[in-house]
N, C-alpha and C positions, 0 to 999 in steps of 0.2 A: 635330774640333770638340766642344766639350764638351758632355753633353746639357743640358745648364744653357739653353745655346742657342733649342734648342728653342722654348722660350715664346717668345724676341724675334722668330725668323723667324717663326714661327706669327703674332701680332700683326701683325709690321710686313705681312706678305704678305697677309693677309687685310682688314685695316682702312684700308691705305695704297696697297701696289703694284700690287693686283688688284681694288680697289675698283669702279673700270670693268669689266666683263665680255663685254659686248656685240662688241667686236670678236675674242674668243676666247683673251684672256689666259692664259684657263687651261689652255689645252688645248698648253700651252707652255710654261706657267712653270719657273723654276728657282728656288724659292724658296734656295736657300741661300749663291745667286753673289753678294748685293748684299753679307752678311756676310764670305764670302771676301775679296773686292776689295776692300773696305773695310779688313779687314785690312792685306789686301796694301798696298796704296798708304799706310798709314799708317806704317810701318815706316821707320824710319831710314835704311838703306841703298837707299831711295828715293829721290833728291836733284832729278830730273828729270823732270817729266812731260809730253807732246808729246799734246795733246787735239784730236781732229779731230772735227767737226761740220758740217752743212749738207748740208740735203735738201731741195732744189727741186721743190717738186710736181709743177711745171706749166708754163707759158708763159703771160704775159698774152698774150690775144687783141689789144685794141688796140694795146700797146706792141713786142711781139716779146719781152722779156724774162722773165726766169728768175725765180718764185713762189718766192720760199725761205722756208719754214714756221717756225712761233712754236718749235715745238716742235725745240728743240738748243740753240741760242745761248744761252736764260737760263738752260739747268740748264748746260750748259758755262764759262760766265759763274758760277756759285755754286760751282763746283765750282774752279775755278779759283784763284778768289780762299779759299775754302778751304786749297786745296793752299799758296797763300804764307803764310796765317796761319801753318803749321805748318812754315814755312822752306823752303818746295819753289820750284824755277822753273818755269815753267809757258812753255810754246809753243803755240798755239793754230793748227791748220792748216784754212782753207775753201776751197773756190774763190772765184772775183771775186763772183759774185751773192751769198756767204752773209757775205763779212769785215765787212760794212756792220753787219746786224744782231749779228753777236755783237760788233762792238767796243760800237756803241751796248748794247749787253745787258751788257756788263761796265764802262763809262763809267757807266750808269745808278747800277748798284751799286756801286761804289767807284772813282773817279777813279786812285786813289793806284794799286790793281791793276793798271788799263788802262797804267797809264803803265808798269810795272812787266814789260808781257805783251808776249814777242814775237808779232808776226800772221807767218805766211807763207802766201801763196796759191796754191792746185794746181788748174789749170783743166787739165793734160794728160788726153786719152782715153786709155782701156782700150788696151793695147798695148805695145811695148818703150819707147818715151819715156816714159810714165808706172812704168813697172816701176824705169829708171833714175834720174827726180827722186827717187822712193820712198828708192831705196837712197841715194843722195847727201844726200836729209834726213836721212836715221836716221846716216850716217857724220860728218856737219856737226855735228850736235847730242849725238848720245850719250844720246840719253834713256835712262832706266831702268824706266819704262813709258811704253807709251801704252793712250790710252782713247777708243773711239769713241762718242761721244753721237749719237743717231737720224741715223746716217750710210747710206745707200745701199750696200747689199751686191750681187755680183752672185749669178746665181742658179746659175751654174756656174762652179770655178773655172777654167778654160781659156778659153772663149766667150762666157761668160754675160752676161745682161743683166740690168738691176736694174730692177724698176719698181716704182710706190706701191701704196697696198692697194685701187685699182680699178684695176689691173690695166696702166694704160698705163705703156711703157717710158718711161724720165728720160735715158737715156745720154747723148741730145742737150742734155742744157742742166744735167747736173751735170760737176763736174769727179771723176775716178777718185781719189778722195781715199782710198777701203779698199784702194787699191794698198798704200799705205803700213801698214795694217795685215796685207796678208798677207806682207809681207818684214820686219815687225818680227815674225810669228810663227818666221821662219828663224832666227832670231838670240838670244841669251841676254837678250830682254828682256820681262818684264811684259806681257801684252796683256789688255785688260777691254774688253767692246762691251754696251753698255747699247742698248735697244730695246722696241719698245713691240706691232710687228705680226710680228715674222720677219724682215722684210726688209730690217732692216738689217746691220750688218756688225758680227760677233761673234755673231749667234746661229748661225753653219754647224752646229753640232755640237747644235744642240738638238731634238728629233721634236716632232712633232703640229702644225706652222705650219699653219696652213688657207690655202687656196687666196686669190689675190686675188678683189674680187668679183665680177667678169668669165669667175672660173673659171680665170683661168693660174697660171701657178705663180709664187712670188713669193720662195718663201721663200730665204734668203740661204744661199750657201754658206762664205760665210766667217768661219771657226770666230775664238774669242778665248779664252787660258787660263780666263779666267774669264768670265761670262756674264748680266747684270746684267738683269732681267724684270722692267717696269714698266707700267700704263697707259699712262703717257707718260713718255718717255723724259728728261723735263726732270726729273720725280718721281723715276724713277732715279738721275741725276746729284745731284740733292739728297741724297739719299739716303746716296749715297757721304760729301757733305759732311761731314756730319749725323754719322758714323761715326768719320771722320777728324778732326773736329775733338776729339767726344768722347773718343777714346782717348789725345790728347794735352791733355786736359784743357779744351779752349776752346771745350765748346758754347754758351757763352755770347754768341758774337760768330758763330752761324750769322747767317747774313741770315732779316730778315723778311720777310712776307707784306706789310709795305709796299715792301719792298725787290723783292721777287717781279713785283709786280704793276707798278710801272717799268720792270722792266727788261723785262719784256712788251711794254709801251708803246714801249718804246724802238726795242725789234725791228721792231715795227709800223711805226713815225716814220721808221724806214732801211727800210722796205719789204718786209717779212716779212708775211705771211697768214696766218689760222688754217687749216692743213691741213685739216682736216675742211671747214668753212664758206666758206675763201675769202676770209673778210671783212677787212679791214684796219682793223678799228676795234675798239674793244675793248666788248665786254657788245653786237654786232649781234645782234640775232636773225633767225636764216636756219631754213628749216623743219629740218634736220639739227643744228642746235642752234645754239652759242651764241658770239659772237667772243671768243676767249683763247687757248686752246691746245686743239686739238685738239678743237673741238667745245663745249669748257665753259670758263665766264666765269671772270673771276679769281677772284668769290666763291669755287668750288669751288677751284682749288688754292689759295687761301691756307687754306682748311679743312683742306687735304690734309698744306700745310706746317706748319700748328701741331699735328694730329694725327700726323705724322712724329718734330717734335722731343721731344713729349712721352711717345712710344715709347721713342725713342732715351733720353731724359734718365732714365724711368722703371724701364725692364726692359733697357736692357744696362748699365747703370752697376756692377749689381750684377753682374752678369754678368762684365764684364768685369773682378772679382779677383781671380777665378781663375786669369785672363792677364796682368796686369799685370807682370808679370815677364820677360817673353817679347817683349818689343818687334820682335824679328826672325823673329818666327811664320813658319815657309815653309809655307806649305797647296798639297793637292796640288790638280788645276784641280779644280772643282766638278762638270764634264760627261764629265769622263774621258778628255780629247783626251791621244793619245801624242803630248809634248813632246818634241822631243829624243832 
């Protein structure tokens, strides 16, 4: 990577990605993955990308059913409809609890995307039936990456179990959807895991996760070529957009911050929570903070998103003349995992 670089990861990590600190961003990050996979996934000989999302906190108490959090569907939703801007097709894979809010999170934002996006749903458990849907989607479809946005990792690859960042297991009420990320790592194709706490899937291969906050261990074993480290994972996922669009010229048609905060709404309206608060409404105040994503009202990510694209427009434009010729960049993974 050229050091020219430098300043945009330095910027975008410190003013964007790790802006939150409190849950211990830093003591993890990989600042250099969100510019890698950005690359990556920009490159021509990309034609297919298979996006898998949806982390179910919890269990409603009165209802029985499965809490699936703000935070995935609308950065997988932006990211998404990014990837067709720049002539990609895109597959979008959750269980049954999380298809509701990322379709609404992608209908929010561009109708014309939604209609455009294949859904398929993976409610199979951890085990050889989920090992073998894995392999039959990745043989069905052929993608040439995939990307997991704040996806459920387990915390060992043979037995392991995944839980949130207080500490209680999910196994029961998500479906094994990082199956399919650790059998598209067997294979000759692309893998990016964007994440916000460790414990989702694509950080395996990264040191310092901190403990959940119950004290068990949380952090995800399931490694991703590349390794995308955000406050929240939806900021992540933008992030790539944001990258993706610019290098093919179209940051002009990223989504806004009114388009952001919709497609929020949207998740919320099909039944998604803010992880941190719980709350189902948008701008609640709960004493742990604030209904949107993650703890904070849309106020703050639409700050997040126009400080984002004004990075991206400002300091890799230039940046990236140096590469402009290069469209089929191969970069080696950012964490060092032996591929192959």
């Amino acid at each position: 990577m050229p050091a020219s670089h430098d300043h945009f990861i330095t910027e975008l990590n410190e003013k964007v990605l790790t802006w939150y600190r409190d849950r211990g961003i830093k003591r993890f990050e990989n600042p250099q993955g969100v510019l890698h996979a950005g690359i990556a996934l920009a490159c021509n000989h990309i034609r297919k990308v298979m996006l898998l999302t949806g982390f179910s906190v919890d269990m409603d108490s009165d209802t029985g059913l499965p809490l699936p959090e703000t935070d995935g569907p609308p950065g997988t939703a932006a990211l998404a409809r990014a990837l067709q801007q720049v002539g990609k097709a895109v597959i979008i894979v959750t269980d049954k609890a999380n298809e509701a809010p990322a379709r609404a999170a992608l209908s929010a934002l561009d109708e014309d995307a939604a209609q455009f996006t294949q859904f398929v749903t993976f409610d199979e458990r951890q085990g050889p039936n989920a090992e073998r849907f894995a392999r039959l989607l990745l043989d069905q479809h052929h993608p040439d990456a995939v990307v997991s946005i704040e996806l459920p990792g387990r915390n060992h690859m043979l037995d392991g179990t995944r839980r949130n960042m207080r500490g209680k297991v999910v196994d029961d009420f998500n479906g094994s959807v990082d199956e399919i990320l650790i059998q598209a790592n067997k294979i000759d194709v692309l893998t990016i895991g964007i994440g916000d706490g460790g414990n989702e899937a694509g950080m395996g291969a990264l040191l310092g996760i901190p403990l959940a906050m119950d004290g068990s261990k949380m952090a995800s074993a399931v490694p991703a070529r590349h390794a995308v480290t955000a406050w929240n994972s939806n900021l992540g996922a933008e992030a790539l957009a944001a990258i993706i669009l610019q290098r093919h010229g179209k940051l002009d048609v990223l989504h806004t911050p009114e388009d952001q905060t919709a497609m929020i709404k949207a998740a919320m309206n099909a039944g998604a929570v803010d992880g941190v608060t719980r709350g189902n409404g948008i701008d609640e105040v709960f004493a742990n903070g604030v209904s949107g994503v993650d703890g904070h009202s849309c106020f703050v990510h639409n700050r997040m998103l126009r400080l984002l694209r004004f990075i991206v427009q400002t300091k890799l434009s230039v940046d990236y003349a140096l590469v402009q010729g290069s469209n089929d960049i191969h970069l080696e993974t950012a964490v060092g995992l032996p591929f192959r």
